[in-house]
Kinemage of the C-alpha trace (Angstrom):
@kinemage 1
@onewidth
@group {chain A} dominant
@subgroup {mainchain}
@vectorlist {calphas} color= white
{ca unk a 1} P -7.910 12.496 10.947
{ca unk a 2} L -6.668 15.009 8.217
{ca unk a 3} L -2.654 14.213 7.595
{ca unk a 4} L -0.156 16.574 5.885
{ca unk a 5} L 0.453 15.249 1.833
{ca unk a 6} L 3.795 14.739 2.763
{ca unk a 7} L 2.781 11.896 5.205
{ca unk a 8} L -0.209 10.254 3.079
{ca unk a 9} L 1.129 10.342 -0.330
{ca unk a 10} L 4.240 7.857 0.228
{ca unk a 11} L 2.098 5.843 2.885
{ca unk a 12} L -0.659 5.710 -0.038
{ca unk a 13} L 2.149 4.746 -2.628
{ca unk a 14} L 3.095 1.944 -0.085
{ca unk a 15} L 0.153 -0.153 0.292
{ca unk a 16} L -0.454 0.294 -3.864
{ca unk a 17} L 3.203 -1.536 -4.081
{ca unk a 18} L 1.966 -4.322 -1.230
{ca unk a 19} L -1.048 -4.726 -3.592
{ca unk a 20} L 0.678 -5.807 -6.253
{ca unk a 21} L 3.454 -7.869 -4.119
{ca unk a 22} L -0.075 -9.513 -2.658
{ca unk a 23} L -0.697 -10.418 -6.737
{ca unk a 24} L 2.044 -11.713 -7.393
{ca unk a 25} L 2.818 -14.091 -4.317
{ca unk a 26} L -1.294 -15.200 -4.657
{ca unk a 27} L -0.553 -16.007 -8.376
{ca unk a 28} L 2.764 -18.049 -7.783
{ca unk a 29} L 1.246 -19.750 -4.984
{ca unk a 30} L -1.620 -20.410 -6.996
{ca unk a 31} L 0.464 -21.835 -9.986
{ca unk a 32} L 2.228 -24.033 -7.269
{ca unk a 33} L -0.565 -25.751 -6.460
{ca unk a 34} L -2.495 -25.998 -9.302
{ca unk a 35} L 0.571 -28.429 -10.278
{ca unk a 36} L 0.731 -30.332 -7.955
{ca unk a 37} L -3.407 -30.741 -7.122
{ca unk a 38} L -5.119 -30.414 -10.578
{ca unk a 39} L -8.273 -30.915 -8.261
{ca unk a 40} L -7.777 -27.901 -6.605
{ca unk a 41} L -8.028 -25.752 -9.839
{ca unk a 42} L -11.303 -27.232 -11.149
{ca unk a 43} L -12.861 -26.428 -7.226
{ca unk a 44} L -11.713 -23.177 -7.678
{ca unk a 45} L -13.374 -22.797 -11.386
{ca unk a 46} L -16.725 -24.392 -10.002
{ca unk a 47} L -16.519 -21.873 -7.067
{ca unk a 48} L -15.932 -19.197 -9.674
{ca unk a 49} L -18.997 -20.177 -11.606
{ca unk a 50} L -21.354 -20.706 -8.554
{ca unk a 51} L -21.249 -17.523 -7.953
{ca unk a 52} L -21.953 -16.407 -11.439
{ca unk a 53} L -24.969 -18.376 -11.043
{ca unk a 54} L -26.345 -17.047 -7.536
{ca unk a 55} L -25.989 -13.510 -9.143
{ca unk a 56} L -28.201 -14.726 -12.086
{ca unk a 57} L -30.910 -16.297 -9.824
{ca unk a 58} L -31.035 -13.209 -7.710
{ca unk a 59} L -31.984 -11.665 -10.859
{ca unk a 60} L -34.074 -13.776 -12.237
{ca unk a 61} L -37.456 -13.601 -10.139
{ca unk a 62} L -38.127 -17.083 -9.689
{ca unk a 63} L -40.349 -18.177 -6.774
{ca unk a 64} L -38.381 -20.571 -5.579
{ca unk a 65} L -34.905 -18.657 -5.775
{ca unk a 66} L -34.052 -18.578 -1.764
{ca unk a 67} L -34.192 -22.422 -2.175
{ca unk a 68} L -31.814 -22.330 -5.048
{ca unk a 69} L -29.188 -20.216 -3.645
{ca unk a 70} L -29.593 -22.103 -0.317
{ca unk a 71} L -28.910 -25.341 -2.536
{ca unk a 72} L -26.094 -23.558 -4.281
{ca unk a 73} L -24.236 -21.777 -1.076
{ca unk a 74} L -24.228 -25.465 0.518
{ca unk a 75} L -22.209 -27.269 -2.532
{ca unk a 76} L -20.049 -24.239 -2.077
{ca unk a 77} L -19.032 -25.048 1.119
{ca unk a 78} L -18.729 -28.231 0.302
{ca unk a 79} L -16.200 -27.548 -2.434
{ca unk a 80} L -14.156 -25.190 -0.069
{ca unk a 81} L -14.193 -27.650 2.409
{ca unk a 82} L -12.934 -30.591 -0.264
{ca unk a 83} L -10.379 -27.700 -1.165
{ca unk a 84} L -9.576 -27.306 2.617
{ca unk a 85} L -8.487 -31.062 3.248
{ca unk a 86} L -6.799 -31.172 -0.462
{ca unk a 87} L -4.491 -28.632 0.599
{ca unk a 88} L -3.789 -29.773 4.093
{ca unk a 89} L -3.328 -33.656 2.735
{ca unk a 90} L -0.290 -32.053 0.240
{ca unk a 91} L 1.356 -30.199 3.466
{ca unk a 92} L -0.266 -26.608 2.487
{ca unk a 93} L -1.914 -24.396 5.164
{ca unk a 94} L -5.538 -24.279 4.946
{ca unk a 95} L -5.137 -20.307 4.085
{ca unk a 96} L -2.417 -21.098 1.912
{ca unk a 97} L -3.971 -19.076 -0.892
{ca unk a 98} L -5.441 -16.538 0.696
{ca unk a 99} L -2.824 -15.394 3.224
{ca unk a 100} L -0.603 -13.141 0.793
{ca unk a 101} L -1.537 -9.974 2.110
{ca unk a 102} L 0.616 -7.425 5.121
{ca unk a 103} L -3.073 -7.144 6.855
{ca unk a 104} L -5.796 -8.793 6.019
{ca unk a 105} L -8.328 -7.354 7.285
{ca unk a 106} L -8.368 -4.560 4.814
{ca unk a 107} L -6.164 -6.549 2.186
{ca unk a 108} L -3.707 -4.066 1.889
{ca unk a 109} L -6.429 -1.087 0.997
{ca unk a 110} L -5.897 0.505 4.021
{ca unk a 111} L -9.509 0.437 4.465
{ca unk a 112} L -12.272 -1.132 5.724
{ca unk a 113} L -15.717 -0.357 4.878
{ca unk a 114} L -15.253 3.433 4.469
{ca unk a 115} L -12.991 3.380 7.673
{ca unk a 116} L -8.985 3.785 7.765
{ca unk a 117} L -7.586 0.224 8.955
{ca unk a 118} L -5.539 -0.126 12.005
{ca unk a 119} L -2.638 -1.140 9.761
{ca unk a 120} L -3.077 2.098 7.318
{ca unk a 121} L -2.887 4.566 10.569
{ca unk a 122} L -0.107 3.272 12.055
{ca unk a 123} L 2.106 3.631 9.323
{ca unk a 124} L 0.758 7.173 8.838
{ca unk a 125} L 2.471 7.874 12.049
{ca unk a 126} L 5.625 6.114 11.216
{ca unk a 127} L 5.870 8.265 8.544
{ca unk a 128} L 4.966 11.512 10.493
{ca unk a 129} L 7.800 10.387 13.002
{ca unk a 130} L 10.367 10.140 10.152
{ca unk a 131} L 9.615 13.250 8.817
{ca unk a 132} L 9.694 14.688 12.774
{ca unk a 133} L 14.055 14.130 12.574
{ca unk a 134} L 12.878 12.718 16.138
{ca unk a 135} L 15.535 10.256 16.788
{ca unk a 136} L 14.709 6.512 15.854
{ca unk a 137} L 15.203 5.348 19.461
{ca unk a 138} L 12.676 8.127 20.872
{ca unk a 139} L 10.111 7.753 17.826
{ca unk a 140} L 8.018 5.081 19.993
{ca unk a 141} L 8.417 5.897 23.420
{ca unk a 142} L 5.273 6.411 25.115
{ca unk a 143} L 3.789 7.318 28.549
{ca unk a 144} L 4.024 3.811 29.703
{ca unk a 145} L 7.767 3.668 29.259
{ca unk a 146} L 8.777 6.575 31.560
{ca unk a 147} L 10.430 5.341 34.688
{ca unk a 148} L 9.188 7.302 37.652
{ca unk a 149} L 11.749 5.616 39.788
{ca unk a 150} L 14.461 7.889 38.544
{ca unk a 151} L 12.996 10.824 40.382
{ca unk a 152} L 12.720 10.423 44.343
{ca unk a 153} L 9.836 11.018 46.125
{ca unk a 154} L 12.050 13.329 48.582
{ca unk a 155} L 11.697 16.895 49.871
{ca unk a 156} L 14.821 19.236 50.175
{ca unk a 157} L 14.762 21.912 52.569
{ca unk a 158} L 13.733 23.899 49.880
{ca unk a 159} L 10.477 22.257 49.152
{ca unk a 160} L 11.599 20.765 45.978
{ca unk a 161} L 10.538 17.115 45.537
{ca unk a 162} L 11.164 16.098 42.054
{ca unk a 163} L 8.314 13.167 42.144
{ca unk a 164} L 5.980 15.391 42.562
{ca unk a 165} L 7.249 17.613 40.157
{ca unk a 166} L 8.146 15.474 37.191
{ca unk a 167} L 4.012 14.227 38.303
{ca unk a 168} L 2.890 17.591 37.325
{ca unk a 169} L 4.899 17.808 34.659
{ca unk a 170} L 3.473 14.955 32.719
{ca unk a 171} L -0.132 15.972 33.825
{ca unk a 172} L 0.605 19.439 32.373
{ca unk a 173} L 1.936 17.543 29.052
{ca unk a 174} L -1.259 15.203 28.734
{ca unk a 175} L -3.561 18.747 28.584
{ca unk a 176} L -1.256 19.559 26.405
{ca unk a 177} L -2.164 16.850 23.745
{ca unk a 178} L -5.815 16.694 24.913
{ca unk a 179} L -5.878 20.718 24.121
{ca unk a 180} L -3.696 20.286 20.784
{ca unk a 181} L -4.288 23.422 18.130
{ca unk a 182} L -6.743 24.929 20.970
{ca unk a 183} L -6.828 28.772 20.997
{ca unk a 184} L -5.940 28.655 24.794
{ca unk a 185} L -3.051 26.000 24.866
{ca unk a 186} L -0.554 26.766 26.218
{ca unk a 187} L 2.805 25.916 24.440
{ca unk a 188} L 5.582 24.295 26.649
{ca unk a 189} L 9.399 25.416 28.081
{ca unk a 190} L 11.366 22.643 29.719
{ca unk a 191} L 13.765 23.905 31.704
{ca unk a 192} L 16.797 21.888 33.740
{ca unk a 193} L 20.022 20.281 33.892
{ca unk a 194} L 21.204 17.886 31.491
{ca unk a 195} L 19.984 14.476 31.851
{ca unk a 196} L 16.837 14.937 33.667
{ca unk a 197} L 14.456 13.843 31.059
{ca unk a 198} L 13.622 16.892 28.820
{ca unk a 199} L 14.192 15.551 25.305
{ca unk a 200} L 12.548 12.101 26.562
{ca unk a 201} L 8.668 13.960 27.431
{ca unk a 202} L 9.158 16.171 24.600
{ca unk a 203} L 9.157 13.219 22.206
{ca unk a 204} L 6.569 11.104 24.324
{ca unk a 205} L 4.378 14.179 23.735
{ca unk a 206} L 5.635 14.191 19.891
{ca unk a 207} L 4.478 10.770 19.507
{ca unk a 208} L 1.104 10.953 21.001
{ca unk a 209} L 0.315 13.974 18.869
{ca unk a 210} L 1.707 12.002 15.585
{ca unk a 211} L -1.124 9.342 16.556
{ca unk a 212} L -3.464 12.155 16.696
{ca unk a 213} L -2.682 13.048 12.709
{ca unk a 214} L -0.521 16.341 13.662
{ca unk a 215} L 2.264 17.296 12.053
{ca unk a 216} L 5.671 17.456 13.924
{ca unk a 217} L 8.817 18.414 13.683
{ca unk a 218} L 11.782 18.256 15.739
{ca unk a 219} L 14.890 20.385 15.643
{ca unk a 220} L 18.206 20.864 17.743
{ca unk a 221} L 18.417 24.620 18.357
{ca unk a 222} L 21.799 24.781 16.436
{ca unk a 223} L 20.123 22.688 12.928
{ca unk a 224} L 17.129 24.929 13.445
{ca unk a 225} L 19.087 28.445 13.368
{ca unk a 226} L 22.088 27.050 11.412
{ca unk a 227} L 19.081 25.826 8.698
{ca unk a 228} L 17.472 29.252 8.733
{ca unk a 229} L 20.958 30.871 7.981
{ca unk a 230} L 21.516 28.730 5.405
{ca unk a 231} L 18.827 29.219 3.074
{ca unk a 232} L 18.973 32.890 3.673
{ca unk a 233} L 22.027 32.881 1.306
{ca unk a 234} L 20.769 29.940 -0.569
{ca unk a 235} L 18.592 29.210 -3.857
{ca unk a 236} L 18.470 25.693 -2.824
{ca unk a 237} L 14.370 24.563 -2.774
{ca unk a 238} L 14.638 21.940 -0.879
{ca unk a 239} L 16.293 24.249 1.804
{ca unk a 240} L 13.691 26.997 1.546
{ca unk a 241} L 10.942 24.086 1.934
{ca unk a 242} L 12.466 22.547 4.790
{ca unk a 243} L 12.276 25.986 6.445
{ca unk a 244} L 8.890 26.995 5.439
{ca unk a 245} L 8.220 23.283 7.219
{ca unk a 246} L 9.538 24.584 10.430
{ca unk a 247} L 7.246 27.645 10.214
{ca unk a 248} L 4.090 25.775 9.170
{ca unk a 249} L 4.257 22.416 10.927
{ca unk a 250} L 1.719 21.464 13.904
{ca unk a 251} L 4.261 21.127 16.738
{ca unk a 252} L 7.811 22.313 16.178
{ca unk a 253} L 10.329 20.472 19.034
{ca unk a 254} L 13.759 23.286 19.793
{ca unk a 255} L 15.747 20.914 21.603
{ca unk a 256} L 18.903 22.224 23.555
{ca unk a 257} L 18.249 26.522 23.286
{ca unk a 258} L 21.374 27.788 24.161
{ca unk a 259} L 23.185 25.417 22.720
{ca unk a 260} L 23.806 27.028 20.105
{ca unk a 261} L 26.315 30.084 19.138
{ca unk a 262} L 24.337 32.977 20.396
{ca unk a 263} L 25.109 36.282 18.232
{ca unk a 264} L 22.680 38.788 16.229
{ca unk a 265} L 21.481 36.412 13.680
{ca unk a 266} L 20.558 33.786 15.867
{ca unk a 267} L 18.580 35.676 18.316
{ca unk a 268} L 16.649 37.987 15.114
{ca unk a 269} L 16.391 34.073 13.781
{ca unk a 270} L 14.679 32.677 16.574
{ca unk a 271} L 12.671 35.675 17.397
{ca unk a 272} L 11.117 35.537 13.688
{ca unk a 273} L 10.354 31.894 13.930
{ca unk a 274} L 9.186 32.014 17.755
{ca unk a 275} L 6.960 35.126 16.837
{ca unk a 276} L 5.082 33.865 13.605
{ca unk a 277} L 4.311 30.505 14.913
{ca unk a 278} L 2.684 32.431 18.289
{ca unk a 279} L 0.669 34.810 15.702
{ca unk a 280} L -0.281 31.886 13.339
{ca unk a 281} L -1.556 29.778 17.073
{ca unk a 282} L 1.220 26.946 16.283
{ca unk a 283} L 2.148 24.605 18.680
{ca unk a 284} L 5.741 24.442 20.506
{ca unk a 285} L 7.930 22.889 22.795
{ca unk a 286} L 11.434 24.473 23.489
{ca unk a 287} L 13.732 22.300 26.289
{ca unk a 288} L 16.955 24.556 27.687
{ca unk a 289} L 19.731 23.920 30.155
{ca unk a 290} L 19.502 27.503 30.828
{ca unk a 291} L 16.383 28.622 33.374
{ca unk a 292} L 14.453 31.632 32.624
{ca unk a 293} L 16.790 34.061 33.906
{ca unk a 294} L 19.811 33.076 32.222
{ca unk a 295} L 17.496 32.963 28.981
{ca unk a 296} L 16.839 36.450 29.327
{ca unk a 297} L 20.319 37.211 29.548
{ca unk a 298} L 21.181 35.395 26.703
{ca unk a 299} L 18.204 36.280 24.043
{ca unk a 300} L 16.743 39.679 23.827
{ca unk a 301} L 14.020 41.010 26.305
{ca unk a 302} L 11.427 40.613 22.854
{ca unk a 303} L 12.366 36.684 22.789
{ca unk a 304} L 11.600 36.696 27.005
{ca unk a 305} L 8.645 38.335 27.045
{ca unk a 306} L 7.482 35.602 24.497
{ca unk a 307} L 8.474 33.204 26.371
{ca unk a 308} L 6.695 34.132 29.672
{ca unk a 309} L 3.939 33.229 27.577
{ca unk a 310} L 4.861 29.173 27.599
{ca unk a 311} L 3.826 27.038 29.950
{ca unk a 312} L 7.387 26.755 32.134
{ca unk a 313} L 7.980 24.018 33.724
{ca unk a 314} L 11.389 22.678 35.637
{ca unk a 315} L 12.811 19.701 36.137
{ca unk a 316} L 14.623 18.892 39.117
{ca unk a 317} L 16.475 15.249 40.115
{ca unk a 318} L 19.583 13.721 39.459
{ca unk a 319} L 21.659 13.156 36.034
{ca unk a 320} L 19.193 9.970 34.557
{ca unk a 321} L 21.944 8.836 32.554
{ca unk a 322} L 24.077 8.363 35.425
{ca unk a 323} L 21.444 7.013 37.765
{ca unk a 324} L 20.853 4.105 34.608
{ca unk a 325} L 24.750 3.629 34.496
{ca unk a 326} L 24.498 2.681 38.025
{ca unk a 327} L 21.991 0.212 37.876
């Protein structure tokens, strides 16, 4: 996976700094009990200088050299294992100093063997969440921790069963992440009363794309526009960064459209940003207490017609956050 310089550099700069915390701790620990078990240091020397000495036979050409090393490897063991019982007879854990490192499997290169370690991964996407502004208690929520029991599995007389439809919902959201950056995906408009789980799926889906090295970015619609108005009467590059961010990122989140004060700027604002991300193939989701009609109302007939172009999907149920109040 390819990850934005933004995300690897300070991940990068992280495991450098666990290195050398890894140094230090081995070298106190060493110190500790090189006082305390003199033995312990002149096993460790020996050890040292075995090895000097199977690299030299391995060069060397002799017939017999397998029998050597064999001969050699064997008093090694036999020194780690003296080492072993040395340590545990003075109350130290076997792996007392070796054990200094975050992960060690990859001892705190992030890699193993030309491959990107577990460890290194994962806190590429903890950095790709930070950077998101996706709320810290939404930045791990996954599939597996949506409740389905919030939405009945009952049909009105108007055909509307939200189990079904929050089931369709999440189907259409897993093509969406299986389809990422494809020239046919589809982008996605939630669309709903408050408190039916909008902002919840949008940062499931936010969270599986993270894992999958995209970008993302997530913005209220009133930071997003208020942002954009900002830096265009502003110098500030830190400003005019943020909002080239929100242009270029993988997946850009607009939570709560309409939300927002609605007035010429806003809607030439949001047009702009909606428009260039659809020309440049970027990826969006956009949630909205308003449904598609009273968007069109409310944005300009340019911004709808857009729009008709998302994926729409409604959600339908009762207020989650008082159904979990209840319980």
């Amino acid at each position: 996976m390819i990850y934005n310089k933004s995300v690897y550099e300070p991940v990068k700069s992280e495991f450098a700094e666990r290195r050398v915390i890894a140094r230090r701790k081995l070298l106190s620990r060493r110190e500790e009990v090189y006082a305390k078990l003199p033995r312990v240091r002149d096993i460790d020397t020996e050890i040292e200088t075995t090895g000097l000495r199977i690299t030299k036979l391995a060069l060397s050409g002799r017939g017999d050299v397998d029998t050597a090393v064999a001969e050699i490897k064997e008093k090694t063991e036999g020194l780690k294992e003296e080492k072993n019982k040395l340590l545990e007879s003075a109350g130290f854990p076997s792996d007392y100093m070796t054990n200094v490192y975050a992960c060690n499997k990859c001892k705190d290169t992030g890699d193993i063997n030309g491959e990107m370690c577990e460890c290194f991964e994962t806190e590429l996407v903890k950095q790709t969440l930070k950077l998101s502004k996706i709320a810290p208690a939404l930045a791990r929520v996954t599939f597996d921790d949506f409740d389905m029991s919030y939405y009945p599995d009952v049909t009105d007389t108007e055909g509307n069963n939200p189990r079904k439809q929050i089931q369709n919902i999440l189907a259409n959201c897993h093509n969406f992440i299986c389809d990422f950056n494809k020239p046919n995906n589809k982008n996605l408009l939630f669309y709903g009363q408050t408190g039916r789980g909008k902002t919840f799926i949008s940062a499931v889906v936010a969270n599986e794309v993270a894992k999958r090295g995209k970008s993302v970015m997530y913005y209220t619609a009133r930071e997003l526009f208020e942002m954009l108005k900002d830096n265009s009467f502003s110098f500030n590059e830190e400003l005019k960064e943020k909002c080239k961010q929100a242009y270029d990122v993988e997946l850009l989140i607009i939570d709560d459209l309409g939300s927002e004060t609605v007035n010429t700027y806003t809607t030439a604002a949001f047009f702009d940003i909606l428009n260039a991300r659809l020309i440049s193939g970027k990826q969006m989701i956009i949630n909205s207490n308003l449904n598609p009609d009273e968007i069109k109302n409310t944005y300009s007939t340019r911004i709808f017609s857009r729009l008709m172009d998302f994926n729409i999907l409604k959600f339908i149920g009762d207020d989650i956050r008082v159904r979990r109040s209840e319980k």
